[in-house]
C-alpha positions in Angstrom: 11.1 -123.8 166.3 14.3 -125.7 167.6 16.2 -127.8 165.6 19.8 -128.0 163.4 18.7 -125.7 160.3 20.5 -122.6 162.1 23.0 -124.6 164.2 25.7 -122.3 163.4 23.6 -119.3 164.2 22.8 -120.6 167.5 26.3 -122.3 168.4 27.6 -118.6 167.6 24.9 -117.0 169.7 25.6 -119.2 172.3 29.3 -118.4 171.6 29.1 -114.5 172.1 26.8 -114.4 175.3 29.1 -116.5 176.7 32.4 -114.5 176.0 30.4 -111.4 176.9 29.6 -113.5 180.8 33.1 -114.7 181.2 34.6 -110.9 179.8 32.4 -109.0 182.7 33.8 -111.7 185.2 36.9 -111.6 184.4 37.0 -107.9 184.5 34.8 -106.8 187.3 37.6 -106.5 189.6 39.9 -104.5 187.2 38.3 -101.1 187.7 40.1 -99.6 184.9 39.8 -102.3 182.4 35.9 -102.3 183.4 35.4 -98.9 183.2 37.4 -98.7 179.6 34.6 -101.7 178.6 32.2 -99.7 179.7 33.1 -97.0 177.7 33.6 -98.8 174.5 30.8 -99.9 174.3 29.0 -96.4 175.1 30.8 -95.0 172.2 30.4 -98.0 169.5 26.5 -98.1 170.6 26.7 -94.4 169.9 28.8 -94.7 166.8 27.1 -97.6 165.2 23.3 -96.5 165.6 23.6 -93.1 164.3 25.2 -94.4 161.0 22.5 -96.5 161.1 19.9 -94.3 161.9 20.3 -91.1 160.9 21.1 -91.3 157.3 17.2 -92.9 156.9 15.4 -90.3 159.7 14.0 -94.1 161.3 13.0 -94.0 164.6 14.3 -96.7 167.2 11.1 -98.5 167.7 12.0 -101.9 169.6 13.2 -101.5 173.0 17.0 -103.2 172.1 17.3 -100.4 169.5 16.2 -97.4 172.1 18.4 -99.4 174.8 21.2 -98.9 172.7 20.8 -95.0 172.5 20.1 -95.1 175.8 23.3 -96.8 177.4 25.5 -94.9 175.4 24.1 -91.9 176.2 24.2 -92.4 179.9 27.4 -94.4 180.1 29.0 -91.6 179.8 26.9 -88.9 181.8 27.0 -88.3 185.3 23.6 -89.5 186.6 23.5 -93.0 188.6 20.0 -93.7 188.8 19.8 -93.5 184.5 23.4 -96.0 184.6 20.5 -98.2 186.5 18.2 -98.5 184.2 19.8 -98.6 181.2 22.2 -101.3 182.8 19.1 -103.7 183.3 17.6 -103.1 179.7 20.9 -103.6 178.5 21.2 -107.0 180.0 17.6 -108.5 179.7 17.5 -106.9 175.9 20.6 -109.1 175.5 19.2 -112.2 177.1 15.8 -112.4 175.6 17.8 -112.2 172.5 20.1 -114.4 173.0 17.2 -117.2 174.3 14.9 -115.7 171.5 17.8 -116.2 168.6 18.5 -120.3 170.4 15.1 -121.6 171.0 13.3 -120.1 168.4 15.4 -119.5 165.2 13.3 -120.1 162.2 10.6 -117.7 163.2 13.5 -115.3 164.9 15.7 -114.9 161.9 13.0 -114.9 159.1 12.7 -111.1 160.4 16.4 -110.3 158.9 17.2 -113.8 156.9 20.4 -111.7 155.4 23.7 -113.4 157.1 25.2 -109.7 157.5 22.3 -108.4 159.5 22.1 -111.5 161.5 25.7 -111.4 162.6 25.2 -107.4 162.6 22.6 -108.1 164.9 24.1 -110.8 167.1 26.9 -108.2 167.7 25.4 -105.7 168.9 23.1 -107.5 171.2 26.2 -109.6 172.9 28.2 -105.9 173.2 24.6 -104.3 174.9 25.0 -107.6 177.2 28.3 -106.9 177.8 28.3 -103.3 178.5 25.1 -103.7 181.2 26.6 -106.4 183.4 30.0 -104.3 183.0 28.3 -101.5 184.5 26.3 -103.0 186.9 29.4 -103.2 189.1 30.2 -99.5 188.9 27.0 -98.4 190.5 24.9 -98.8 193.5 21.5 -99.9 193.3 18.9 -98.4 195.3 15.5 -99.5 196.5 14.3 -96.0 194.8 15.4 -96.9 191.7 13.0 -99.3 190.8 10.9 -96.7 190.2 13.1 -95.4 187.7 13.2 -99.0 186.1 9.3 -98.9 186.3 8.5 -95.2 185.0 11.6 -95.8 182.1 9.3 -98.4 181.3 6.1 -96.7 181.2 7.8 -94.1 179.1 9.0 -96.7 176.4 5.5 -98.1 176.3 3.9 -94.6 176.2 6.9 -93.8 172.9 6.2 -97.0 171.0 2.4 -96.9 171.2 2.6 -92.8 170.3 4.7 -93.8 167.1 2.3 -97.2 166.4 -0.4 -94.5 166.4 1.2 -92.2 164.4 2.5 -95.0 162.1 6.0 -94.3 162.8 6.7 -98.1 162.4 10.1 -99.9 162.0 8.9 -103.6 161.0 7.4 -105.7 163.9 8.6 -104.6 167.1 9.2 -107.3 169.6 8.9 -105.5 172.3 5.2 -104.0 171.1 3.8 -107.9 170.8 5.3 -108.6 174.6 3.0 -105.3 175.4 0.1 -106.4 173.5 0.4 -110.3 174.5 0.4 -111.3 170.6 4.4 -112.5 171.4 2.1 -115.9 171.8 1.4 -116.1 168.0 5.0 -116.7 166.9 5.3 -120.2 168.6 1.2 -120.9 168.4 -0.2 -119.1 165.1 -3.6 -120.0 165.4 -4.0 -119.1 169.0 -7.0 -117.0 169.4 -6.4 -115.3 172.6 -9.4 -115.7 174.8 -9.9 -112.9 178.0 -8.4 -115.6 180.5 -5.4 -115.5 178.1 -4.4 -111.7 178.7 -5.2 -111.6 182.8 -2.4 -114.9 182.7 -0.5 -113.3 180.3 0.3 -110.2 182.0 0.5 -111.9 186.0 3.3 -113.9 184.2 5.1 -111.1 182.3 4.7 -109.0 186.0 6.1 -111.4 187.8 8.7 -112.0 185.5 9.5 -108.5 185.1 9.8 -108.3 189.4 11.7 -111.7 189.2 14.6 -110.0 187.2 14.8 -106.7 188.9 15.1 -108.2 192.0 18.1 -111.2 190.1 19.6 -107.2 188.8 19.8 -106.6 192.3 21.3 -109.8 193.1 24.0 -109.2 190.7 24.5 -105.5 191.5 25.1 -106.6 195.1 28.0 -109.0 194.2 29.7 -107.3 191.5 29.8 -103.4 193.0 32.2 -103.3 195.5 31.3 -101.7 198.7 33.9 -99.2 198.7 33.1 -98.5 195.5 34.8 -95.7 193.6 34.0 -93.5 190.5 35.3 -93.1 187.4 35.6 -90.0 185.6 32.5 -89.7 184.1 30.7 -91.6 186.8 28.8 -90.1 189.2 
């Protein structure tokens, strides 16, 4: 749980998401200089997770590791509603992380207690961040697009449970024990999950699901300017 043991893991955590805030603010209103952020970290995502992934035939199995495909594929494609979605995963990947790696670091870095992989995967995560509130203010969102968010969604739920079936597995997924409510048993081990437990569960994980598209939108509405203009691979 909380406490001093991984102080400098947090501090640096803390560090990172915070540069990654202050670096979308201060660029937002540079259009170029966004867009070039943007685009960096399309290509590093790119760059970084084949190397990663290729040379083993892995899977992405957690939905950070898939977002990270994901933005840099569509970062640099043409197609607005994708830029959306992969804007918001890109973002709330980065912030549960970021809360996940602060709160909860014992249990948190005892999945990759190596100092390389835990800076490895700090970085990564604060460049996702970075990248989705960086593009959130070069497209518009759309009412119709929460479908997108919601069937992306489906679809990532629908992948991970095909390749848990198929025992395509890539450690413990995060994102699988939010789907299957056993996230609980990381801070409370012995917790034995009653029926009432799962109809709670899941109001709470809706509503806070609904809660951030609609802060997305929020965001979205402030940062993309209303005469809002493309960039060359934008739409």
């Amino acid at each position: 749980m909380f406490g001093l043991k991984h102080f400098h893991v947090q501090a640096l955590v803390f560090f990172l998401f915070s540069f990654a805030v202050l670096a979308a603010y201060a660029t937002y209103k540079n259009r170029k200089l966004s867009y070039i952020v943007v685009y960096f970290v399309a290509l590093w995502l790119l760059v970084i997770k084949c190397i990663q992934y290729i040379p083993t035939k892995r899977l992405p199995m957690d939905i950070s590791a898939i977002s990270y495909f994901l933005f840099g594929v569509f970062a640099l494609l043409p197609f607005r509603p994708a830029k959306v979605v992969v804007s918001q995963f890109a973002v709330l990947c980065g912030l549960v992380y970021a809360i996940a790696a602060i709160t909860i670091p014992d249990t948190f870095f005892a999945r990759d207690p190596t100092e390389f992989g835990r800076f490895f995967g700090m970085l990564n995560h604060a460049v996702l961040f970075l990248g989705g509130l960086a593009m959130m203010g070069h497209v518009r969102f759309r009412r119709l697009d929460i479908l997108w968010t919601i069937g992306f969604l489906a679809v990532v739920i629908a992948y991970t449970e095909i390749c848990h079936a198929l025992h395509v597995e890539e450690g413990v997924a995060i994102f699988s024990q939010i789907i299957d409510g056993t996230v609980i048993l990381i801070v409370a081990p012995n917790f034995t999950m009653p029926p009432w437990y799962y109809v709670v569960y899941y109001i709470i994980v809706a509503g806070i699901f609904s809660l951030w598209i609609f802060i997305t939108y929020l965001i979205n509405r402030k940062a993309a300017p209303k005469n809002l203009k493309t960039g060359f691979f934008a739409p």
